[in-house]
N, C-alpha and C positions, 0 to 999 in steps of 0.2 A: 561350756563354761569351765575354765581352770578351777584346779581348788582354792587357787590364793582368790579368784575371783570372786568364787562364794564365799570365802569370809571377810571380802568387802562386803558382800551384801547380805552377809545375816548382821540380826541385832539381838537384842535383849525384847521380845516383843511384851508391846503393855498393853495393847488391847487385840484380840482376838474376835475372827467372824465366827461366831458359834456356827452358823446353815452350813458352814464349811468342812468336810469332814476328811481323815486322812484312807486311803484307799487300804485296804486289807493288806493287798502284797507288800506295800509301804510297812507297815505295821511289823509283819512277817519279817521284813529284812533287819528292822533295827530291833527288834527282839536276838536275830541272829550275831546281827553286828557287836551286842554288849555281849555276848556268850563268849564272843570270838575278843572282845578285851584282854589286855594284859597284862598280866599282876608278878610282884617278886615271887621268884620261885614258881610259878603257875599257880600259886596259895588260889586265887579264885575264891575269899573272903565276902563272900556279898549274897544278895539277891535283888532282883527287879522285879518290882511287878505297877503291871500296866494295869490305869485303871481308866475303863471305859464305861462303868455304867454309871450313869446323871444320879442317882442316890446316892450312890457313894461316895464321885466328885462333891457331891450336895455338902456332906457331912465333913468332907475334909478342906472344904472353903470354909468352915466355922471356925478353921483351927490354923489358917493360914495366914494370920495378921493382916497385912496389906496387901497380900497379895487373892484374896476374894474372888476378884470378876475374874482373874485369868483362870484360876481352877475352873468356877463355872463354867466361863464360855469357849474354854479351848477345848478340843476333840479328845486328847489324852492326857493323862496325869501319871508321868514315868515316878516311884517312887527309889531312889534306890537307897538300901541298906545295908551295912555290913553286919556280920556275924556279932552276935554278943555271948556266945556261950562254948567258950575255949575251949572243953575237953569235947564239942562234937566238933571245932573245928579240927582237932589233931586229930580222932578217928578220921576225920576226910581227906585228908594230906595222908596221912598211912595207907589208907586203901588206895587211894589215888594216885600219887607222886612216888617219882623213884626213890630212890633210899637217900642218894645226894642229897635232894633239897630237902625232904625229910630231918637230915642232919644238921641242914643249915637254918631248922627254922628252931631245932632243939640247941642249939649250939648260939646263936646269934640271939632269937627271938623272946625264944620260952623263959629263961633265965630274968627279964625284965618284971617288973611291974605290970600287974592286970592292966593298968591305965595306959601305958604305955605298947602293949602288946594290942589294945584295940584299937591305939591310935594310929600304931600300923597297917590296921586291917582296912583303916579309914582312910589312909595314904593310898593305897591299892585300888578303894570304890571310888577316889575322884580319878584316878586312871581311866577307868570306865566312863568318867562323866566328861574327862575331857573328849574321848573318842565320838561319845554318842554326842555333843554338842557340834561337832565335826562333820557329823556322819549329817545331820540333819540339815546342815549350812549344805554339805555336794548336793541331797533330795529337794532341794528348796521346800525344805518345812522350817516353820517357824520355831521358836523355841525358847523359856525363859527358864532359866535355871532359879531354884528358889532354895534359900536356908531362912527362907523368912517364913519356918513350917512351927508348930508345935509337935518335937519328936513322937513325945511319948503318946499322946493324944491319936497322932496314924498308925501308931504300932497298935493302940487297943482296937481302934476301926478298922483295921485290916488283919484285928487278929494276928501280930507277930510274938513271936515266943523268942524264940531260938538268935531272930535279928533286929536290928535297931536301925529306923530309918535314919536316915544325915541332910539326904535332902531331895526335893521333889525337882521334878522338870515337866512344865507345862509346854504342850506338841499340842500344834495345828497350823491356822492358816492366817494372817493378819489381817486386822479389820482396815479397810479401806484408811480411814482416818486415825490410825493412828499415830500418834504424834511421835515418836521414839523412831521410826523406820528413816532410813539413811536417805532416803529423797525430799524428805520436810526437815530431816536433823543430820547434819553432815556429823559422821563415824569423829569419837573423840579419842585417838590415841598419844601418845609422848613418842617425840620423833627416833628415828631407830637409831641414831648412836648414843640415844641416851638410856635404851634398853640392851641393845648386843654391841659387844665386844669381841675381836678379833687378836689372836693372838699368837 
């Protein structure tokens, strides 16, 4: 299968087969594939963490508005977040990054507003989220991207300090019936010259 052809056939999935489970090396690769994401300057502003165990999911469907049954019944629950605490972000560009981008995040970045220095951190983690939504369409795994979370609520259950979640992605396998998959719901996009331009 082409890549264009897997993202004919991914969707936004709304019901998932809980019996369904995603295979370990599967897991393994797109753990590797968000590491290998990429961000201005290689800054690397985030973390991800994969939640597989059914308590945890439990607690963080209480806090997921509408979106409930897909935490429950999907296999994993990707949360990603970026950094919320600026000066260990500059200690990790220092130690890590050449001097170049280094300059360019003192020179460009740091000068701005708190709000706006994390809005860029935020710019960078959906880099990441477009990848892994990507990544999961070539695997055929399923996948619903969710900002329909309570942040601050999975940062206190997951224990984040240092980061701030933005928003989760529920991975597994689709439930037979569900109504959203592109064989019962023809794909709704706006035709392509009224998206790209050529020039």
């Amino acid at each position: 299968m082409s890549f264009k052809e897997s993202m004919e056939n991914r969707y936004t999935t709304k019901k998932y087969d809980n019996t369904k489970k995603i295979g370990v090396e599967d897991i393994e690769a797109l753990k590797e594939i968000l590491r290998l994401s990429p961000s201005s300057i290689n800054s690397q502003p985030w973390q991800f963490t994969f939640v597989r165990s059914e308590a945890v999911k439990k607690q963080l469907s209480t806090v997921s508005w509408h979106n409930t049954s897909k935490v429950l019944d999907c296999d994993t629950v990707v949360v990603f977040s970026r950094i919320d605490n600026i000066a260990r972000f500059e200690a990790q560009i220092e130690a890590d990054l050449p001097e170049g981008a280094v300059n360019y995040y003192r020179e460009f970045i740091k000068p701005q507003p708190e709000e706006q220095i994390k809005a860029w951190f935020g710019r960078q983690l959906y880099l990441a989220l477009g990848v892994f939504l990507s990544a999961c369409a070539e695997m055929q795994i399923d996948a619903t991207p969710m900002e329909g979370i309570e942040p601050e609520q999975y940062d206190k259950i997951l224990g984040h300090n240092d980061y701030a979640s933005m928003v989760a992605v529920a991975i597994g396998y689709r439930d037979h019936d569900d109504f959203n998959q592109p064989s019962k719901k023809a794909k709704s996009r706006r035709k392509i010259e009224q998206v790209v331009n050529i020039v």
